[in-house]
N, CA, C and O of each residue as an XYZ file, in Angstrom:
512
protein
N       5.562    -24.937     23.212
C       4.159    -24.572     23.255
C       4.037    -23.107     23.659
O       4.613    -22.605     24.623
N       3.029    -22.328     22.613
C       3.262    -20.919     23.419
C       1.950    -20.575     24.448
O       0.823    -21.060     24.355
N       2.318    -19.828     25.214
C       1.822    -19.707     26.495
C       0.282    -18.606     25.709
O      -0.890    -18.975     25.640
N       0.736    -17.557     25.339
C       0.042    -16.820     24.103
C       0.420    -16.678     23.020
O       1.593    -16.613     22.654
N      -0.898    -16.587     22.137
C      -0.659    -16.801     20.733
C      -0.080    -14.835     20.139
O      -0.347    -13.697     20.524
N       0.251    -15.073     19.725
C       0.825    -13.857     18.875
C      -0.273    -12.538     18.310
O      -1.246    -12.596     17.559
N       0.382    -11.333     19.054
C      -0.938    -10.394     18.698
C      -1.410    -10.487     17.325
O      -2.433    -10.994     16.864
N      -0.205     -9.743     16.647
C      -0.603    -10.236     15.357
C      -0.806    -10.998     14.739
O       0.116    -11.753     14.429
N      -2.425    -11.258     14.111
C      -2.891    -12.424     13.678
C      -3.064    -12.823     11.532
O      -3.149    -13.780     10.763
N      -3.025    -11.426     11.517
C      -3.408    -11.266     10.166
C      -2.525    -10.472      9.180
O      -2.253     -9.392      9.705
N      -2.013    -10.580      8.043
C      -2.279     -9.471      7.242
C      -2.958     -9.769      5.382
O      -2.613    -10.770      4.753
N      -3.630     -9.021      4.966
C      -4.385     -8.650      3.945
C      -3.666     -8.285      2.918
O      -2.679     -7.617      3.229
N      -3.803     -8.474      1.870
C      -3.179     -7.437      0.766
C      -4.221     -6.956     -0.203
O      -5.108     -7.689     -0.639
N      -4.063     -5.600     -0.543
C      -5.137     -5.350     -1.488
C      -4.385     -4.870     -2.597
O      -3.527     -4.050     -2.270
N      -4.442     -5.107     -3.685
C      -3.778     -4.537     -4.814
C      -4.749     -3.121     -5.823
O      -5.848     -3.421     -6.289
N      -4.325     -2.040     -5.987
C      -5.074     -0.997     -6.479
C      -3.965     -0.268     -7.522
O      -3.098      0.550     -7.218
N      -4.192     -0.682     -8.498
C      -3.790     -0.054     -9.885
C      -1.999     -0.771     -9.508
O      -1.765     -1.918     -9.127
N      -1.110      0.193     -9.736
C       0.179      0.327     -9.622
C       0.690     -0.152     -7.615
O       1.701     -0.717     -7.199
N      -0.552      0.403     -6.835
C      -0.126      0.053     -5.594
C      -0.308     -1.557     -4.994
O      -0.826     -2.497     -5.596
N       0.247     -1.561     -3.707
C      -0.176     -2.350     -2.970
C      -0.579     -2.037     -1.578
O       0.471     -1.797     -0.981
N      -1.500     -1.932     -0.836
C      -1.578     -1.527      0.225
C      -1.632     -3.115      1.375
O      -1.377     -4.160      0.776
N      -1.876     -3.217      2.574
C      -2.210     -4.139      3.280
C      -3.092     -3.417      4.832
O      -3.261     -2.502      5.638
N      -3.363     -4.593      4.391
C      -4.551     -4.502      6.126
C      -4.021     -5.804      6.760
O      -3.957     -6.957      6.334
N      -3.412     -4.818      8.747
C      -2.724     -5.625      9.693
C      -4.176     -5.930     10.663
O      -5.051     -5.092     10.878
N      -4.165     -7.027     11.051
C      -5.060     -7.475     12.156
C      -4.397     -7.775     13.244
O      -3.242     -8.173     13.095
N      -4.920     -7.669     14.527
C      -4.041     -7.499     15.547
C      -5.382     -8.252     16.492
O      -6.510     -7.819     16.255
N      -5.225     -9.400     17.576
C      -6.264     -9.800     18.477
C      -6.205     -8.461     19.488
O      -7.159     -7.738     19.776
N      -4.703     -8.323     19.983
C      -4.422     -7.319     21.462
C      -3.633     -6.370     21.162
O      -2.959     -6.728     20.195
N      -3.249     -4.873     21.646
C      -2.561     -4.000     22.270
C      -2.167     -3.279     22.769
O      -2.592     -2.140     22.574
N      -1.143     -3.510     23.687
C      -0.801     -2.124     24.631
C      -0.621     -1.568     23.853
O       0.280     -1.937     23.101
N      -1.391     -0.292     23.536
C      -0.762      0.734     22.376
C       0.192      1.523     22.769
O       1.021      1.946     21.964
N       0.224      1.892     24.274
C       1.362      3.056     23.754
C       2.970      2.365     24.294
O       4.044      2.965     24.280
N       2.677      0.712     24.824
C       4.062     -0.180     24.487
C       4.376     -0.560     23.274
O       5.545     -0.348     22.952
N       3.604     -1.121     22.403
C       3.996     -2.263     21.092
C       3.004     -1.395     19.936
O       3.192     -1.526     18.727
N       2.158     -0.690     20.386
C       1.326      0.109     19.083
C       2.031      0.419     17.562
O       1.649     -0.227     16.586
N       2.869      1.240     17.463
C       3.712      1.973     16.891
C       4.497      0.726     16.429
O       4.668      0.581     15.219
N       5.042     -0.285     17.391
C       5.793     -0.756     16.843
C       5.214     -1.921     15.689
O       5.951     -2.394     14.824
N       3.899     -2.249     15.831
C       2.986     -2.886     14.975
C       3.026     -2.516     13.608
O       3.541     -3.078     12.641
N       2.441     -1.558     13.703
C       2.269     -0.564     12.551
C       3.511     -0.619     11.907
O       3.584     -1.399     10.957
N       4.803      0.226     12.295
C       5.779     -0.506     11.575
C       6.584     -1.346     11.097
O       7.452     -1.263     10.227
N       6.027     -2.599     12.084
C       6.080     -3.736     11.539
C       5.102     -4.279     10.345
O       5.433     -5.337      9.811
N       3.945     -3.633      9.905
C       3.048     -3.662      8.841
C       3.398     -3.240      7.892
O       3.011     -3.676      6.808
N       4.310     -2.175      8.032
C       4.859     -1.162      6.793
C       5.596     -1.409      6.172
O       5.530     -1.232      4.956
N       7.035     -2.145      7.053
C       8.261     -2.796      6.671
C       7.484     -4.190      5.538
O       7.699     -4.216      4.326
N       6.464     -5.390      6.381
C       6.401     -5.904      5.971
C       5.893     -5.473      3.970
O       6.378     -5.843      2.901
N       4.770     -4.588      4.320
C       4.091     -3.851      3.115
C       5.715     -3.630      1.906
O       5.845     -4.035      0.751
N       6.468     -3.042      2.567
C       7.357     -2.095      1.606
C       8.127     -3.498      1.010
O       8.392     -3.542     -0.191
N       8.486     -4.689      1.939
C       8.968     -6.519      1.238
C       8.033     -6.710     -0.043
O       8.343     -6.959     -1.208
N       6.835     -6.519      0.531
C       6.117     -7.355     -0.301
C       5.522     -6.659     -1.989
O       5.071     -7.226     -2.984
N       5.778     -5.308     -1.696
C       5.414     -4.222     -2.846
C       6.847     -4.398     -3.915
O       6.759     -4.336     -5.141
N       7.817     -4.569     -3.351
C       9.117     -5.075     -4.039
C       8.938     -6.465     -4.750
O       9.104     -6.742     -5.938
N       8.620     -7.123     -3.886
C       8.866     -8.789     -4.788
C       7.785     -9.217     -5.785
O       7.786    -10.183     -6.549
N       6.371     -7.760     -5.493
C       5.498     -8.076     -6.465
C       5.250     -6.851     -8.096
O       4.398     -6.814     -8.984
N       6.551     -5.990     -7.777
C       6.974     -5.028     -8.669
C       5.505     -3.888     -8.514
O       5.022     -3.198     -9.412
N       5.166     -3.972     -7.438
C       4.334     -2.438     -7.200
C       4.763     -1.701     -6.106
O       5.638     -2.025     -5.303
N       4.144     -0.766     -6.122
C       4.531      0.891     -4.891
C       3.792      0.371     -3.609
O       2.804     -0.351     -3.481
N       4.572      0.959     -2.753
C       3.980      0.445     -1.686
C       2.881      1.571     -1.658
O       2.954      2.625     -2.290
N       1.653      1.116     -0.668
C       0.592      1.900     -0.717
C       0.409      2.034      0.747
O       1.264      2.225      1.612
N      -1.352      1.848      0.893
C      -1.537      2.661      2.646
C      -1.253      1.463      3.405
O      -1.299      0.374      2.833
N      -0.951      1.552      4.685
C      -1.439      0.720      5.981
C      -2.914      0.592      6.672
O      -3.326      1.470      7.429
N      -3.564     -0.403      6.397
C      -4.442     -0.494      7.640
C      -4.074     -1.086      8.614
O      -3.247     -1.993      8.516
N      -4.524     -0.765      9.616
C      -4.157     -1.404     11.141
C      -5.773     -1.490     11.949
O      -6.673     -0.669     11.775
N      -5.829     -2.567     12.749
C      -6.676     -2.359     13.475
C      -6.396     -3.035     14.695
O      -5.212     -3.370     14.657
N      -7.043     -3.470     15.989
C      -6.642     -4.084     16.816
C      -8.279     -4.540     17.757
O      -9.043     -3.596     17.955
N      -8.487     -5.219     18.006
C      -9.721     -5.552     18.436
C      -9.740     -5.185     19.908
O     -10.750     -4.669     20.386
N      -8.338     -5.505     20.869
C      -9.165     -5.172     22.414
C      -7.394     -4.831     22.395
O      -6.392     -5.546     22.423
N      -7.691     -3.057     22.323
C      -6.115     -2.155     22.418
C      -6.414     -1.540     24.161
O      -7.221     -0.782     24.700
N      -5.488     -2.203     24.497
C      -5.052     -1.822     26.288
C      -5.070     -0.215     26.574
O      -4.069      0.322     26.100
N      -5.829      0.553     27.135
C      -5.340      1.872     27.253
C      -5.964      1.699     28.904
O      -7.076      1.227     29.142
N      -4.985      2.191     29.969
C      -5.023      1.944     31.443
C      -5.122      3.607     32.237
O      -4.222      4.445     32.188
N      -6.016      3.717     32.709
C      -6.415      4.896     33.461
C      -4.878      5.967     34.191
O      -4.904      7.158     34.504
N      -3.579      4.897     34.275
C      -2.881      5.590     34.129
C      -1.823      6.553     33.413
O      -1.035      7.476     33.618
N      -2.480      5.488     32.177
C      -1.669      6.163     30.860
C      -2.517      7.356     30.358
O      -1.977      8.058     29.503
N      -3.807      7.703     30.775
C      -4.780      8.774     30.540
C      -4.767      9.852     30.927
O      -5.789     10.436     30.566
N      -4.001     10.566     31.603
C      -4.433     11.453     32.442
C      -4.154     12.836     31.222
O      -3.436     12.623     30.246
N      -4.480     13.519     31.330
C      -4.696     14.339     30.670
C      -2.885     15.178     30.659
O      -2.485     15.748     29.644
N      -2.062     15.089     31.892
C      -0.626     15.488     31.926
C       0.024     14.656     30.933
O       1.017     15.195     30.446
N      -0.247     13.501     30.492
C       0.655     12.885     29.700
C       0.068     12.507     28.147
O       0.668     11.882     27.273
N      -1.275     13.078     28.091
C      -1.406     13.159     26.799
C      -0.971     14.546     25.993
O      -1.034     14.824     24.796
N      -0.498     15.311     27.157
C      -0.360     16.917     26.602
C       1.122     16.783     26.529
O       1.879     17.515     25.891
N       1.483     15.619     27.361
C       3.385     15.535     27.169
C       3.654     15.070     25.971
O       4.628     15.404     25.297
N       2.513     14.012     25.550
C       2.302     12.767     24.194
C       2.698     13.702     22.754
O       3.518     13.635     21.839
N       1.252     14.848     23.302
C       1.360     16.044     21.792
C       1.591     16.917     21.969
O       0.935     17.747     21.340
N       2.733     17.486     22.986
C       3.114     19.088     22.925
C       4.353     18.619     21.835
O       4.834     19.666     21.401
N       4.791     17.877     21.455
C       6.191     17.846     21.128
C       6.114     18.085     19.164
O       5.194     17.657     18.467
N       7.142     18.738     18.730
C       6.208     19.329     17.279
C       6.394     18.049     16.522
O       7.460     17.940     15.915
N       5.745     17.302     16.473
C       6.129     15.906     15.298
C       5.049     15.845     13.945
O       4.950     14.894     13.170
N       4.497     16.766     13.906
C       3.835     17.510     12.958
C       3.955     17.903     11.604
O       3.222     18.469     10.794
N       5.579     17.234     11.602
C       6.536     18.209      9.992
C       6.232     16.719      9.170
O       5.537     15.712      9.308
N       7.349     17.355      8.120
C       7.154     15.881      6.987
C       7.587     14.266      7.427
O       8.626     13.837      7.928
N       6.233     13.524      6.982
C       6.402     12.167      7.396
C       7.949     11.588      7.105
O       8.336     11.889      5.976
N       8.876     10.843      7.871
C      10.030     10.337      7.587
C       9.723      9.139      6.406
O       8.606      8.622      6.414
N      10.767      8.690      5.353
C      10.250      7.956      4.112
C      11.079      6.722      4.292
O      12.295      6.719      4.483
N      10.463      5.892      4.228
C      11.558      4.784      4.231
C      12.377      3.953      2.653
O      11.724      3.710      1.639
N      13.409      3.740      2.756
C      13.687      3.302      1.253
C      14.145      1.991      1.542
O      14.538      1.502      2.601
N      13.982      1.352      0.023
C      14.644     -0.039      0.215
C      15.941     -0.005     -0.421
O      16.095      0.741     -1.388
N      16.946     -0.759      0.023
C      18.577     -0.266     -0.762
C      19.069     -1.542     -0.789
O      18.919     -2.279      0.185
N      19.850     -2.028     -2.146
C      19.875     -2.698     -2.794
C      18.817     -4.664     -2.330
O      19.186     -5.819     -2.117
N      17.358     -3.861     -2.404
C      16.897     -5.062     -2.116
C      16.665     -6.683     -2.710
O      16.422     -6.797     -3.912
N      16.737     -7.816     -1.929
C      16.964     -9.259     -2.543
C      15.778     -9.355     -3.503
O      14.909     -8.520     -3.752
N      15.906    -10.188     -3.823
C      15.075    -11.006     -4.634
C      13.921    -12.017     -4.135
O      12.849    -12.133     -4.730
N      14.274    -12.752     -2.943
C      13.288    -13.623     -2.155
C      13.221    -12.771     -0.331
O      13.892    -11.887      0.201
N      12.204    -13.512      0.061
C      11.788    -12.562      1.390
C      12.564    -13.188      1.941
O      12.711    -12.437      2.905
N      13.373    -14.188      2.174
C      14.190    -14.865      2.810
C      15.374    -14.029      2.970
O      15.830    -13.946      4.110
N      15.750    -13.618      2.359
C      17.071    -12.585      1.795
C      17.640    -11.175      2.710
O      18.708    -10.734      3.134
N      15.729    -10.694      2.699
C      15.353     -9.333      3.649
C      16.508     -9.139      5.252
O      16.314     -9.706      6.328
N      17.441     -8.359      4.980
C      18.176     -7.938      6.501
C      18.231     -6.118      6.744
O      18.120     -5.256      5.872
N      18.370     -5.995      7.740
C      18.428     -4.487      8.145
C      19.149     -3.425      6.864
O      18.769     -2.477      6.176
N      19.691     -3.775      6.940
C      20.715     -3.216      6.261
C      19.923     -2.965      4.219
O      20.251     -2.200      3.311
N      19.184     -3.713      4.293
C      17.995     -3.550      3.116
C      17.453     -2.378      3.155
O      16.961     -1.976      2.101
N      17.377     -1.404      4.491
C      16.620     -0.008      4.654
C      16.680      0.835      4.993
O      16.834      0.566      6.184
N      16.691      2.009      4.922
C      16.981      3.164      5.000
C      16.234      4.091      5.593
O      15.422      4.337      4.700
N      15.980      4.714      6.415
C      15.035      5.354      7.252
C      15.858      6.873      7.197
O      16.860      7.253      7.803
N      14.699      7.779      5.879
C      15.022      8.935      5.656
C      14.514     10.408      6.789
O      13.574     10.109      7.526
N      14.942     11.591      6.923
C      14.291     12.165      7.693
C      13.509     12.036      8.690
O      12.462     12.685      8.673
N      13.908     10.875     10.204
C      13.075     11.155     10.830
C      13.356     11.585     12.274
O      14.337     11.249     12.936
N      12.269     12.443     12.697
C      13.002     13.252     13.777
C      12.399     12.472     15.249
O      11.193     12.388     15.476
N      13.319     12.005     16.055
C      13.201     11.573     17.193
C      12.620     12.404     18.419
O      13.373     13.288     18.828
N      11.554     12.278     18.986
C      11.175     13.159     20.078
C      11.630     13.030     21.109
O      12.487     12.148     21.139
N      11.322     13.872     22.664
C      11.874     13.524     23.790
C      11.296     11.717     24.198
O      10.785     10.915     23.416
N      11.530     11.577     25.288
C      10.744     10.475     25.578
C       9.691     10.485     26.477
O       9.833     11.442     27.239
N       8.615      9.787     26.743
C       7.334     10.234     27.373
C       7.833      8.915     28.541
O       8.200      7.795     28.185
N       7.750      9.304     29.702
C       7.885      7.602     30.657
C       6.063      7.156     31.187
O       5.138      7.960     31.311
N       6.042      6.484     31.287
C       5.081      5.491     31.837
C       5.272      4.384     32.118
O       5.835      3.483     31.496
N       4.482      4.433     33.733
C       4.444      3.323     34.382
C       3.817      2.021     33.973
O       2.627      1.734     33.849
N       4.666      1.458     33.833
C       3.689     -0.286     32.796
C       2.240     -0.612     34.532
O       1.997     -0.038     35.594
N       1.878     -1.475     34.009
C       0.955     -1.789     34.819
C       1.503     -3.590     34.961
O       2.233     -4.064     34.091
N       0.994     -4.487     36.242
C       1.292     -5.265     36.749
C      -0.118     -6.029     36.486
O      -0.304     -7.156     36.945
């Protein structure tokens, strides 16, 4: 039995010409714990599903209905730590390499994560 149900509740697909895009629904998130990692969990899923339906992957929507942001993650020192760092250059691309045939199939090793540049790390105190 789970104690909580799973942030992510949804995803959408919209099909537009040659693309596929999707819209992620989310009930909760700490954004600057699991945020990011949502989103690319939307993308990965997007880039499966644009394969097995022979279109391009397209945009991400994301949304999140009640996203956690805590007076200590605010302060104005650590949003300037957040965006001093130059991550500004070309988006990193992800590829799929020699991908299956069924979603069942899908393992790491299916992807390729081109150009992307790792920043320092920002610390924050989780909250209790």
């Amino acid at each position: 039995k789970m104690v909580v149900p799973p942030c992510m509740y949804e995803y959408q697909f919209i099909v537009r010409d040659e693309y596929l895009d999707i819209h992620a629904g989310q009930r909760s998130s700490d954004f600057l714990l699991a945020g990011n990692w949502n989103i690319i969990q939307a993308t990965v899923f997007l880039y499966i599903m644009a394969h097995l339906t022979d279109k391009k992957p397209g945009m991400v929507y994301w949304h999140a209905v009640d996203v956690h942001a805590y007076a200590n993650h605010l302060t104005a020192d650590k949003f300037e730590e957040l965006f001093k760092h130059d991550c500004l250059g070309a988006f990193p691309r992800l590829l799929l390499v020699n991908p299956p045939s069924t979603i069942d199939e899908f393992r790491v090793e299916h992807f390729k994560l081109l150009g992307y540049k790792c920043n320092t790390t920002v610390k924050f105190v989780l909250n209790k």
